[in-house]
C-alpha positions in Angstrom: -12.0 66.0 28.6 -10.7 69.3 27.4 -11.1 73.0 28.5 -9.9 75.1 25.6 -10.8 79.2 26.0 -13.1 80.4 23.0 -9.9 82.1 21.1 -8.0 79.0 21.3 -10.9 76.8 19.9 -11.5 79.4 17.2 -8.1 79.5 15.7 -7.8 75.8 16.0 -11.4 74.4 14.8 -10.4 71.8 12.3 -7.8 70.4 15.4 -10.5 70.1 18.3 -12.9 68.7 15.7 -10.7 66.1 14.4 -9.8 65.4 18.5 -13.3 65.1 19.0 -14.0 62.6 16.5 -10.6 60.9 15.8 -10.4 60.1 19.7 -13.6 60.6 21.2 -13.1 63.3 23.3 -15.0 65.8 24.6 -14.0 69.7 24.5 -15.2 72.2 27.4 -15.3 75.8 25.4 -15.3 78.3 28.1 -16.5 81.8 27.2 -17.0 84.5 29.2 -19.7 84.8 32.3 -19.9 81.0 32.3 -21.6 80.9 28.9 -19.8 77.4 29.1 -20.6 74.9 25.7 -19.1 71.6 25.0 -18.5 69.8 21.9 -19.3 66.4 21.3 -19.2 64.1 18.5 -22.6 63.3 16.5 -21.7 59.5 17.8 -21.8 60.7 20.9 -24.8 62.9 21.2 -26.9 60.3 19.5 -25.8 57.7 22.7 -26.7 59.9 25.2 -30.4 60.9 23.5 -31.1 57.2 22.7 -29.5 56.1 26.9 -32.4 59.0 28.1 -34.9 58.0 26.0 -34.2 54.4 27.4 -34.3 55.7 30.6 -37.8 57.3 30.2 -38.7 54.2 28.8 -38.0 52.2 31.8 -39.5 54.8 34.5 -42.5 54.6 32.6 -42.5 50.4 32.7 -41.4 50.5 36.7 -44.9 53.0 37.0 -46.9 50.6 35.5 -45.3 47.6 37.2 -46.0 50.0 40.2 -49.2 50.7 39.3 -50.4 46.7 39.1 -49.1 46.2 42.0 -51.0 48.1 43.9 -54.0 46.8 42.2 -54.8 49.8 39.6 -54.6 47.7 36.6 -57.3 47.1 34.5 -58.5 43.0 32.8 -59.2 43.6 29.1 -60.5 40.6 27.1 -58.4 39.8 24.5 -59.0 40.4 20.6 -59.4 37.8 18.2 -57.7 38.8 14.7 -58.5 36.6 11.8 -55.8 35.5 9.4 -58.2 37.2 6.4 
């Protein structure tokens, strides 16, 4: 992980992208007042929505497991489909 100040990343764009990309690492830009932003590769974004969209995904299945467990789930009959 980098740290680079807002002038350095400015005159040297093409360098921390390539950096970012190239070698998978991350860059801190720090700006003034703690207006702090970080650059990540598209790669990398894309991980970390699909690892919290998992991760909602399996809260919501632990509630329900929850849910049956304390005897809160409902019997359904089943539905017959015809091969029409």
């Amino acid at each position: 992980m980098l740290a680079v100040n807002y002038s350095t990343i400015r005159n040297k764009l093409k360098e921390y992208c390539d950096r970012v990309t190239d070698d998978r690492e991350t860059v801190i830009v720090t700006r003034k007042d703690e207006k702090n932003v970080v650059i990540i590769s598209l790669e990398e974004y894309n991980s970390m929505i699909k690892a919290a969209r998992n991760a909602e995904y399996l809260a919501m299945i632990d509630r329900s497991m929850e849910q049956l467990a304390s005897g809160k789930g409902t019997v359904h009959e089943l539905i017959e489909v015809s091969d029409e």
